[in-house]
N, C-alpha and C positions, 0 to 999 in steps of 0.2 A: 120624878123629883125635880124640882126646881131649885136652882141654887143661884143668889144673887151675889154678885158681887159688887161694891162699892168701888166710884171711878179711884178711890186711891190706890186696891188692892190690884186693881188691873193696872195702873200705872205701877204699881209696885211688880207685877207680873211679866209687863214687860220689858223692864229692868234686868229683872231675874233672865229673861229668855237672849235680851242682849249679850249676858255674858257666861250665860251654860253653852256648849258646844253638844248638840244632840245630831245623831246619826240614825239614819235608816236603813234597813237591806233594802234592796230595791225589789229581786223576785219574791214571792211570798208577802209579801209585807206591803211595798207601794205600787206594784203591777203583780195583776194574775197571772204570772207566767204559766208556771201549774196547770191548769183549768186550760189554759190557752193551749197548750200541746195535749194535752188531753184531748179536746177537740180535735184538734189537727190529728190527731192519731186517728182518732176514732173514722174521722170522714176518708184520710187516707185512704184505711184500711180494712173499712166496713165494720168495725168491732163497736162493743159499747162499754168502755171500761168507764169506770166515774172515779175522780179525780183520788178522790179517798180509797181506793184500792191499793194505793202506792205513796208510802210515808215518805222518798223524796223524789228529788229530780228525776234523777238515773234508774229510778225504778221502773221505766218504759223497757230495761233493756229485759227485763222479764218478759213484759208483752211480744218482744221481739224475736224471745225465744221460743214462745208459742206459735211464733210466725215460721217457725223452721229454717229462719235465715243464715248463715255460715258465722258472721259474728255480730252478736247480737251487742256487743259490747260498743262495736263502731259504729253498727247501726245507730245503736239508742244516743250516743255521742252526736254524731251527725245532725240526727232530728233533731234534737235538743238544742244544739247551735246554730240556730237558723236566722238570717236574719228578722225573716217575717216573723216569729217568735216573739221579738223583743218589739219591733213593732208594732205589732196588732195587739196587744196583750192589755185588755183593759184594769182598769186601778181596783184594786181592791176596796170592795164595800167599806164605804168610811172613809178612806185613806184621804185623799182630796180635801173634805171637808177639816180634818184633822189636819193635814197640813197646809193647806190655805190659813186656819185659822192660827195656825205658828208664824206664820209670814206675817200678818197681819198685825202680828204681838209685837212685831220686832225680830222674832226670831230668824237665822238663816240655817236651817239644817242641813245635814251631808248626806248626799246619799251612797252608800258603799255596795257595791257589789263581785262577787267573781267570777264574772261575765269577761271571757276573754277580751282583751285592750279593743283588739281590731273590732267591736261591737258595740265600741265606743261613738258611732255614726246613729246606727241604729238605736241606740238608747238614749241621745239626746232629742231625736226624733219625738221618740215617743213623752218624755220630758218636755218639750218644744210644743205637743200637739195638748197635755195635761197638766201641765204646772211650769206653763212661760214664764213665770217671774224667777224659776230656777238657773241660777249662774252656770255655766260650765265647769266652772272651779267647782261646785259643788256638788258633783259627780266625781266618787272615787271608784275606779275599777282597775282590776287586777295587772297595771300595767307593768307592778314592781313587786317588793316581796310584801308582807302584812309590816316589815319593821319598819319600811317607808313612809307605809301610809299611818303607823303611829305616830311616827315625826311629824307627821303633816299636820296631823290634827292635835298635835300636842296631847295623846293620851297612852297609856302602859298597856 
C-alpha cells in the first residue's frame, strides 16, 4: 500500500510531533537485548535455547536452573546485567528507520528504560554507535523512582 501525503499534512505532522512527547523502552523495543543474551547464553553454555522460549528477561534463570547451579536467581541477574549486553545488542528490526524517521519530522523522543543507573555508560554507547543525533537528556533510566521520571516528562 502506498500512502501519499501532501507537503501540508507533513508540515502539519510535524507540528503535531513538535509538540506530543513520545517514549520508547529501550530493551525489547529499540535494542534486541533479548536475542542478544540469548545468544550469549547459548555460546556460553553450549545450549540452544531460542529467544521465544522465554516470555521475559529473567526467564534465563530457568535455563540456569537446568544448569544445576546453586542460585540460579543470581546467576540469571548477573548475566543479564552485563555490560556487553547493552552494548552489543543490535536495534530491533524497524526500529532505526522508525525513529530516524521521528527525528527527521521534528520529533525528539525519550527513551526509558530499567536498566540499572550505573549502565548508563554502556547504553549511551550503544545510542552513540545507532542513533547519534539522540541527546543524553533523552535517555531516561532507573536512576530514581517512576514518580521522577513522570515529572520529568511531564506525564501521570
Amino acid at each position: 500500500m502506498f500512502l501519499y501525503m501532501s507537503a501540508e499534512n507533513i508540515l502539519r505532522l510535524t507540528e503535531i510531533l513538535a509538540d506530543v512527547r513520545v517514549s520508547f523502552d529501550i530493551d525489547g523495543v529499540v535494542f534486541n537485548t533479548p536475542q542478544r543474551i540469548t545468544d550469549m547464553f547459548n555460546q556460553t553454555f553450549g545450549t540452544n535455547y531460542k529467544f521465544g522460549e522465554t516470555k521475559v528477561y529473567y526467564g534465563i534463570v530457568d535455563w540456569f536452573k537446568k544448569l544445576g547451579v546453586t542460585d540460579p536467581i543470581k546467576e540469571g541477574a548477573d548475566f543479564f546485567n552485563r555490560a556487553e549486553v547493552f552494548e552489543s545488542a543490535d536495534p530491533i528490526k524497524g526500529a532505526l528507520l522508525v525513529l530516524n524517521h521521528i527525528h527527521r519530522m521534528g520529533g525528539n523522543p525519550f527513551f526509558i528504560s530499567s536498566r540499572p543507573g550505573y549502565f548508563y555508560d554502556s547504553t549511551l554507547k550503544s545510542f552513540n554507535r545507532w542513533l547519534p543525533w539522540v541527546d543524553p537528556d533523552q535517555i531516561i533510566m532507573s536512576k530514581g523512582t517512576s514518580k521522577k521520571i513522570n515529572e520529568r516528562l511531564k506525564v501521570d
